[in-house]
Phi, psi and omega in degrees: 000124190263162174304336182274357207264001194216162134305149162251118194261199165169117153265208156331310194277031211057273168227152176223151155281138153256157161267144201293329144316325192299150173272329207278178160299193178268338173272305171338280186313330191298310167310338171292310188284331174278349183214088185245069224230305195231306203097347155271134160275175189298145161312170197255333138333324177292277227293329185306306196266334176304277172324303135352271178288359169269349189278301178291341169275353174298297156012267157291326160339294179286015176251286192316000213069359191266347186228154148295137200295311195297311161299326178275003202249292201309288163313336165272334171292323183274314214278305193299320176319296175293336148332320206270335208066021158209069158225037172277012166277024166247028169256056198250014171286123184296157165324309208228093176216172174319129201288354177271344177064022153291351180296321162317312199265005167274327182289278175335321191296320201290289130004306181264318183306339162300311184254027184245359175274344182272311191277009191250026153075009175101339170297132161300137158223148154240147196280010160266294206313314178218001162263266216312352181324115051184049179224167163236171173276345184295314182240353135319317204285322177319306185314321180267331168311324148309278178310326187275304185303328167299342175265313177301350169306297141310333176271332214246260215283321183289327199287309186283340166294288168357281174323313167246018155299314193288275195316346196266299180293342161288309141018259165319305163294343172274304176243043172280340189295323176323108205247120189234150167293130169274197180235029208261141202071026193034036147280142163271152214237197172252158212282164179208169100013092180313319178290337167299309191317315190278339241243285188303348170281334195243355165277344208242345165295330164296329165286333178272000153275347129337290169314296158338296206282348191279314145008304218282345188294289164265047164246328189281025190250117190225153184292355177324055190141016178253308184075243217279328189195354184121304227290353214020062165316152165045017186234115172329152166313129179086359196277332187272352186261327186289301191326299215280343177292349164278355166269329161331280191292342182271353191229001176057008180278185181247071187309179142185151159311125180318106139002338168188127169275347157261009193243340182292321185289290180337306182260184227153032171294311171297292185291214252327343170273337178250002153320289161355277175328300181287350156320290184317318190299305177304311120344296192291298181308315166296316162356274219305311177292336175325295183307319071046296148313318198246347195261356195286307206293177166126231036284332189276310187263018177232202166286310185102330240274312204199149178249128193253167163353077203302082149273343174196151170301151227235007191179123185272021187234321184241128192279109185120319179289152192222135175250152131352021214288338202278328212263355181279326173310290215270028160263351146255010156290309169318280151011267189331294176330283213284327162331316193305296185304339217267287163350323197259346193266328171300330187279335133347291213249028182256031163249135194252110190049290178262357200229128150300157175238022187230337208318337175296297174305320149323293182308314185316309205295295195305297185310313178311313220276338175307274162356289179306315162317312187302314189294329210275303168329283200284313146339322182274317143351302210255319194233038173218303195277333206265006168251003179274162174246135171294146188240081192303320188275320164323321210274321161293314174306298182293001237221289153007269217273000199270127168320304217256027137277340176319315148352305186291319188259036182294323157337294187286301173268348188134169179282313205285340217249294176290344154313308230268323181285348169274341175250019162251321137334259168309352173279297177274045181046359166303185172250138157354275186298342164260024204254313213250016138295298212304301218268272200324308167105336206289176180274194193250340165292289175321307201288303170289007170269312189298333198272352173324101179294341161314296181310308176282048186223353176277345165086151131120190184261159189250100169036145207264163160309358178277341192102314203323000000 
């Protein structure tokens, strides 16, 4: 590196070459040079909720008295610019770095603290003196884990669910009247209903916003104003109720500082419970894509039930084949959720008295899995459910033949009675209803009011032993 490509920076530990370009400092870089590990960097949500939060304590600094209008005027300007995204290449601290995640929140102090000597006209600022002011990375980096999840939540994933909830019930009003064979062990069951089918599907994407939405009460509960262990050592009275009613109003949350501050600097309890959520979510969508799969699969040698979008050609080999690709992406998106939860719940419990010791890795994981999730909705919404056709005639056909309408008449003749006309059924290949003329004695106006796959998707008992 020749002397015109670098700087010489200097912290505590003494002097560093920077590239000459670079906006960061000397702990940035010590960091660059110490964790050259994945090659990933922090989400652009982290980064995003970082700037943010150096924008409201500046803020409040300068309501406390604790900052000068120029430098904190200077320093709320650089800060919403990395909000905004735009300096995120001077973010190149790898994920899997020092677990308290200061190297991340040096990077920000550093970075704003550059342009922010610039817009302050040449007035110095530095960054722990004054972007870092009455903050630590101890209840920065929480702060923002909270706060980046709380925006993608809203912005990202509650948006995307919704979108395929909606889509699941339009769906449904189209081609719910339709009667289908049901399934359970991939066996065939009694019949139900494309709208029931869909119905469960869209109870159980409504229950994970649910679940999301119970979360969000302690993801707005934020660490801000705990600084070093909770006691909010060096940070003024009133600073964490100031910060956050300025992140409140800049984000449209319903923020508020945490109820204890030392158990928000301590734990990760909160991102492991939605961690949690999003595991279910992950666990509901791949169901759906499975499923999705399996009414899907042949054309010929499969179920048949419904045909999904024709999106890309399925095989560089058999001319014609067409896959499944959309419900197979978000059944490794699932894949992914849940890796994810596992990751964020060991990380979870790796903290030692005052401090987590995972938080990067926490923020990565939690943030990816929100984002996939969000995609994997409305993608599966937009180019699987709302666009397949039923193949009305397979869906009769098999529905015709299927042994276990036999059901409807265990009432009536017996348990033992109706087995024996579903396997001598299915051994000659007939349908139910001439199997169970033959063997029953009942008349065929009866057998087809019991045996009505329609009806039976209504629940309830199918004419009593009695005849009524």
């Amino acid at each position: 590196m020749s002397a015109n490509d670098y700087r010489v920076e200097r912290d505590s530990m003494g002097e560093l070459r920077v590239p000459a370009e670079a906006l960061w400092g000397a702990q940035t870089q010590r960091a660059v040079q110490n964790f050259p590990l994945s090659g990933l960097a922090m989400p652009r949500g982290f980064i995003r909720a970082l700037g943010l939060v150096k924008w409201a304590a500046a803020g409040a600094n300068i309501e406390l008295g604790q900052l000068d209008r120029v430098r904190g005027y200077a320093i709320q300007k650089a800060a919403l610019e990395v909000a905004e995204g735009r300096h995120d290449a001077q973010f190149p601290v790898d994920v899997f770095q020092t677990g308290s995640g200061t190297s991340s929140n040096m990077n920000a102090n550093e970075v704003i603290a550059y342009l922010a000597t610039q817009y302050a006209g040449g007035t110095a600022v530095h960054p722990n003196d004054h972007v870092n002011r009455s903050q630590s990375s101890n209840d920065v980096i929480p702060t923002c884990i909270h706060l980046a999840a709380a925006v993608a939540l809203t912005e990202q994933l509650l948006p995307g669910l919704k979108e395929l909830s909606e889509t699941i019930g339009r769906k449904a009003g189209d081609v719910g009247d339709v009667v289908k064979t049901g399934r359970t062990h991939l066996m065939d069951a009694v019949p139900l209903t494309f709208a029931q089918e869909l119905g469960a599907w869209r109870a159980q994407v409504d229950d994970g916003i649910a679940r999301i939405q119970s979360c969000r009460p302690r993801l707005h509960a934020l660490a801000l104003g705990g600084t070093a262990v909770g006691s909010g050592i060096n940070a003024p009275e009133g600073f964490a109720a100031q910060a956050v009613t300025l992140l409140s109003q800049q984000t449209g949350l319903d923020l508020h500082p945490a109820r204890n501050l030392f158990a928000a600097v301590a734990a990760q309890d909160t991102a492991v419970e939605l961690s949690g959520q999003l595991r279910v979510l992950a666990v509901v969508l791949s169901k759906i894509a499975n499923d999705l799969r399996w009414m899907n699969s042949g054309p010929l040698a499969g179920l048949g039930e419904i045909a999904l979008p024709a999106l890309q050609p399925g095989s560089s080999i058999m001319p014609g084949k067409v896959n499944p690709v959309v419900p197979e992406a978000v059944a490794m998106i699932g894949a992914q959720v849940i890796g994810n939860d596992a990751t964020i719940a060991v990380a979870g419990q790796s903290g030692s008295f005052q401090l987590n010791v995972m938080l990067p890795v926490i923020a990565h994981n939690l943030l990816q899995s929100i984002g996939l999730l969000a995609n994997a909705a409305r993608t599966l919404g937009r180019s699987a459910v709302a666009g397949f056709t039923v193949n009305a005639g397979q869906v009769a056909a098999a529905l015709d033949r299927n042994p276990m309408l036999v059901t409807a008449l265990a009432p009536v003749i017996g348990y033992d009675q109706a087995a024996a006309i579903a396997k001598r059924a299915l051994a000659e290949g007939r349908p139910i209803r001439d199997v169970a003329a033959e063997m029953t004695g009942l008349d065929a106006a009866r057998l087809a009011k019991l045996l009505d796959p329609a009806a039976l998707t209504r629940g309830g008992m199918r004419q009593g032993a009695d005849g009524g």
